[in-house]
C-alpha positions in Angstrom: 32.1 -22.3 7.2 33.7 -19.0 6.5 31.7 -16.9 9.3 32.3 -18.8 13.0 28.8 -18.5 15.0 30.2 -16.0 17.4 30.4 -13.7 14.6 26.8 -14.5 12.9 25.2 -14.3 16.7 26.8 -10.9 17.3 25.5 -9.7 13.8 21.9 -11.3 14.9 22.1 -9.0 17.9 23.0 -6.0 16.4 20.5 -6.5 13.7 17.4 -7.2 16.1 18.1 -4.3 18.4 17.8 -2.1 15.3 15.0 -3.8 13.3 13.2 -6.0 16.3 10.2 -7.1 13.9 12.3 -9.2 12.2 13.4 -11.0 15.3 10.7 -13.9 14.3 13.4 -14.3 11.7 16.3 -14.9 14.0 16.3 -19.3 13.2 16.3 -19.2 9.7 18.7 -16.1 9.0 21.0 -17.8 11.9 20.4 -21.1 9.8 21.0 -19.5 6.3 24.2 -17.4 7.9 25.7 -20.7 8.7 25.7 -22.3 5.0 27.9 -19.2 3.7 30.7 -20.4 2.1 32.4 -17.0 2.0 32.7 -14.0 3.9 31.2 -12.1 0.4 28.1 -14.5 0.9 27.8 -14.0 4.5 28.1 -10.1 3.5 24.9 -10.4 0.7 23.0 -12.2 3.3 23.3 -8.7 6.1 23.1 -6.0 3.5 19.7 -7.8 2.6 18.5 -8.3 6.0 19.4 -4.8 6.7 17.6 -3.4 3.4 14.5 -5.9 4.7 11.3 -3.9 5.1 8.4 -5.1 7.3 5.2 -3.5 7.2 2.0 -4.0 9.6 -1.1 -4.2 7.5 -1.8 -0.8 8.7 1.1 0.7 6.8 0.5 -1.4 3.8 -3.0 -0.3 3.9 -2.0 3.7 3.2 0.7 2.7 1.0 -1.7 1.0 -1.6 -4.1 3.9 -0.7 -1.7 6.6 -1.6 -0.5 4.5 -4.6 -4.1 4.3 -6.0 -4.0 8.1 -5.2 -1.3 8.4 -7.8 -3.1 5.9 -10.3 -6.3 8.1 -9.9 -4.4 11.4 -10.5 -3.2 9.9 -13.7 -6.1 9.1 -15.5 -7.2 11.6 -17.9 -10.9 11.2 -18.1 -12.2 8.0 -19.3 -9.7 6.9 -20.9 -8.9 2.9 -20.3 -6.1 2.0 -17.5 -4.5 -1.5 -16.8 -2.9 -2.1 -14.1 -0.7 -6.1 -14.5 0.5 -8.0 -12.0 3.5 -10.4 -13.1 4.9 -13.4 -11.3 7.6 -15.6 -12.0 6.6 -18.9 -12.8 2.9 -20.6 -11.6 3.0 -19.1 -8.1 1.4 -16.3 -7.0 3.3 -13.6 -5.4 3.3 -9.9 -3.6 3.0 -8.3 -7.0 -0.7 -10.4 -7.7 -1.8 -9.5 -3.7 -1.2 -5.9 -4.4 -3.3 -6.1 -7.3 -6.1 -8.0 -5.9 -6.1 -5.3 -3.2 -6.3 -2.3 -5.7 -9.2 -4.3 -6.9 -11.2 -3.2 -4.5 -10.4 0.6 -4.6 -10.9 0.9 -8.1 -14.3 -1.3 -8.2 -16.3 1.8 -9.3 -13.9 2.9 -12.0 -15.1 0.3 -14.8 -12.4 2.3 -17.3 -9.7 0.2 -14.8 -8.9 -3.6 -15.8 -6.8 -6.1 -13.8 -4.6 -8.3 -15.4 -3.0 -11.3 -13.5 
């Protein structure tokens, strides 16, 4: 292991005292920490934790809303908008829930189709 557990315990710590809703995360990002074979992995793993963004269904709820805003501003008159959600491989994915939930914004605008 190129990172002792001292090290990835003290990181842990820091990381939760700045971003404390990830602390259910605190197992499996100690686990993942401890299969680095380099301090370059082990350096991948905290930027992306640190770049990690968490958001109550509250926040997600105006997000989308002001994102549909945007859509809505867009459209010039009838013409037709589609808005595609992509995912890699058979799975779905964040991508396909944020389209099923702009589904029901646009459910009056029958110029708006979903593609999946």
């Amino acid at each position: 292991m190129a990172v002792d557990e001292e090290e990835i315990r003290e990181w842990l710590f820091e990381l939760f005292i700045k971003r404390a809703h990830l602390d259910s995360f605190e197992q499996p990002l100690f686990e993942l920490a401890t299969v680095c074979e380099t301090r370059e992995e082990f350096g991948v793993l905290k930027h992306t934790a640190d770049q990690l963004v968490a958001l109550s269904n509250d926040q997600y709820v105006r997000c989308r809303n002001r994102l549909a805003a945007v859509i809505r501003e867009s459209i010039v008159g009838d013409e037709k908008v589609a808005i595609v959600a992509m995912a890699w491989g058979e799975k779905p994915d964040s991508s396909q829930r944020l389209a099923q939930s702009l589904k029901v914004v646009f459910r009056s605008n029958k110029n708006v189709s979903f593609f999946q």
